[in-house]
N, C-alpha and C positions, 0 to 999 in steps of 0.2 A: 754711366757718366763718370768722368772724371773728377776728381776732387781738385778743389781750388788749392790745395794746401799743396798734395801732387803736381800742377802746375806749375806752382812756385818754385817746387826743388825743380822738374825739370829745366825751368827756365836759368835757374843758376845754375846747373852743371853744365849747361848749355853757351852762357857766360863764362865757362869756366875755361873749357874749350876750344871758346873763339880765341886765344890767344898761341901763335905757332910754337915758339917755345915752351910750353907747358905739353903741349901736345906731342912734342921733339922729347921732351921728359917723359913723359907715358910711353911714348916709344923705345929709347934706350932702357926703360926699366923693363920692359915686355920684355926686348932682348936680351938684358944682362942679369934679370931679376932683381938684383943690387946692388947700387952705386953711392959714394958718400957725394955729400956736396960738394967738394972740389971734382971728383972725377967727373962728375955730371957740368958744371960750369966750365972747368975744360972742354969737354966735347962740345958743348953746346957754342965754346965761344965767346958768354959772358960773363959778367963778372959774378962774383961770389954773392954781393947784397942779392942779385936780379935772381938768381939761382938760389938764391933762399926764401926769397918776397913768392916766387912763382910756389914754391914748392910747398910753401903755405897755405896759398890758396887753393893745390891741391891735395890737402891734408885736409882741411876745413871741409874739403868737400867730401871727404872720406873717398878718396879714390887711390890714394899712397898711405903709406904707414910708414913709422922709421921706429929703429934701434941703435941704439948705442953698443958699440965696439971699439975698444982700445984706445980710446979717446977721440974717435971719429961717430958722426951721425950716419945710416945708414939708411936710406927710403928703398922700397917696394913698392909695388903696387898691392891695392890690397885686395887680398885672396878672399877675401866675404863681399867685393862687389855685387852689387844685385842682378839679376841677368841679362836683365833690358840692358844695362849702363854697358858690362860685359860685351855685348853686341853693337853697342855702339864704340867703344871703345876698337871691338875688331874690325867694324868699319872703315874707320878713321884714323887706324895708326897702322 
């Protein structure tokens, strides 16, 4: 049986997801491993706030990670994803 508590996360990375732009960021980070937030709101097209607001909520969900470089933020995806998430991730992007 599943746990209630398990539901809940899946239901919010699931949340997390539904959104194309976030999803369009999980994909450029797949591809380029990493990008700062201007490169990533250039390609994606919008602005800097929305490319930061999005990128947040995929950090909350633990599915990017970022570092600082030369004065620039840098996100990834993160590489301790869990495996299920992993699999959906290669589903979906």
């Amino acid at each position: 049986m599943v746990k209630s508590k398990s539901l809940k996360r899946w239901a919010t990375v699931y949340r997390g997801l539904g959104n194309p732009s976030r999803l369009r960021i999980l994909e450029l980070l797949r591809k380029n491993k990493q990008l700062s937030v201007s490169e990533l709101s250039k390609e994606l097209g919008i602005t800097l706030k929305n490319t930061s607001r999005n990128l947040g909520i995929l950090l909350n969900l633990e599915l990017v990670e970022f570092q600082g470089k030369h004065d620039r933020v840098y996100y990834s995806l993160n590489p301790n994803l869990h495996k299920d998430i992993k699999q959906i991730l290669k589903i979906s992007i």
